[in-house]
C-alpha positions in Angstrom: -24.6 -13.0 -13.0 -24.0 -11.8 -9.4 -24.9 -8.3 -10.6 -28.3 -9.7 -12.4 -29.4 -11.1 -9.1 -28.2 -8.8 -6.8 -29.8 -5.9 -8.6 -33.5 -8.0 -8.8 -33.0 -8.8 -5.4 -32.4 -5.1 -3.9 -35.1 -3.6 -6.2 -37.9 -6.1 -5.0 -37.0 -5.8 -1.3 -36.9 -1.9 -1.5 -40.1 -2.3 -3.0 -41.7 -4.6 -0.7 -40.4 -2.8 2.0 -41.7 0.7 1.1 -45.2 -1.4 0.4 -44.5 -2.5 4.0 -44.4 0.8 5.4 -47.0 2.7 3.7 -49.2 0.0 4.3 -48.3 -0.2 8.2 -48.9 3.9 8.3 -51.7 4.1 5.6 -54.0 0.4 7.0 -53.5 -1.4 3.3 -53.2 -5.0 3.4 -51.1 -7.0 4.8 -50.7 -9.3 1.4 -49.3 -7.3 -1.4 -51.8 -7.4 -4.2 -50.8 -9.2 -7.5 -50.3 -6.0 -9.5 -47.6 -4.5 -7.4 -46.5 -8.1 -7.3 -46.3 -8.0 -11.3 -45.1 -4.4 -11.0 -42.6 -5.6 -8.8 -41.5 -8.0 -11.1 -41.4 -6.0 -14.2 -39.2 -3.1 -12.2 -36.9 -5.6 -10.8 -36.4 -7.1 -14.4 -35.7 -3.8 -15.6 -32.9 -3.3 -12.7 -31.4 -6.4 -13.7 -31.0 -5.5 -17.4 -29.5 -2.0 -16.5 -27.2 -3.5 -14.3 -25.7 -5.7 -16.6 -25.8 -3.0 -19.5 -23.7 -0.7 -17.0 -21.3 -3.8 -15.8 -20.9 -4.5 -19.5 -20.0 -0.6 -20.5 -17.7 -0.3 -17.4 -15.6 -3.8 -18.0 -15.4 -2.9 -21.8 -14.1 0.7 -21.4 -10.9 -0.8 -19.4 -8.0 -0.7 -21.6 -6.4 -3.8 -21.9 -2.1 -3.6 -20.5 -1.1 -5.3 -24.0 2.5 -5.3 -23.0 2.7 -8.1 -20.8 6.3 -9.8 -20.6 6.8 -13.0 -22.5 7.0 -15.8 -20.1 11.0 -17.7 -19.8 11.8 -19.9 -22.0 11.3 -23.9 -21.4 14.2 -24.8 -19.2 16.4 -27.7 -21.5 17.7 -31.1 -19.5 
């Protein structure tokens, strides 16, 4: 979850950001127009889903220490 968000997050502030700048340098609009909005969207979306897909491939490739010690047994009164 924290890598779904975080991934939407820093893909739609780099975005609006670099609108930011180009539009301080190049005169655009102040308000971002609703296709980069949408555009924004989409991107970040896509961010989210390959961050997952990589979290997912990189817990799953851990091998798994299967040769844990068994635990004492109950203690008897």
């Amino acid at each position: 979850m924290g890598a779904w968000l975080g991934a939407e997050f820093a893909v739609a502030i780099t975005i609006g950001l670099l609108y930011e700048f180009a539009g301080f340098f190049l005169e655009w609009p102040d308000e971002i127009p609703v296709g980069l909005r949408l555009l924004t969207y989409v991107l970040a979306l896509g961010g989210a889903i390959l961050s997952i897909t990589l979290v997912k491939r990189f817990l799953s490739s851990k091998t798994l220490d299967q040769s844990l010690p068994l635990p004492p047994p109950p203690p008897t009164f």
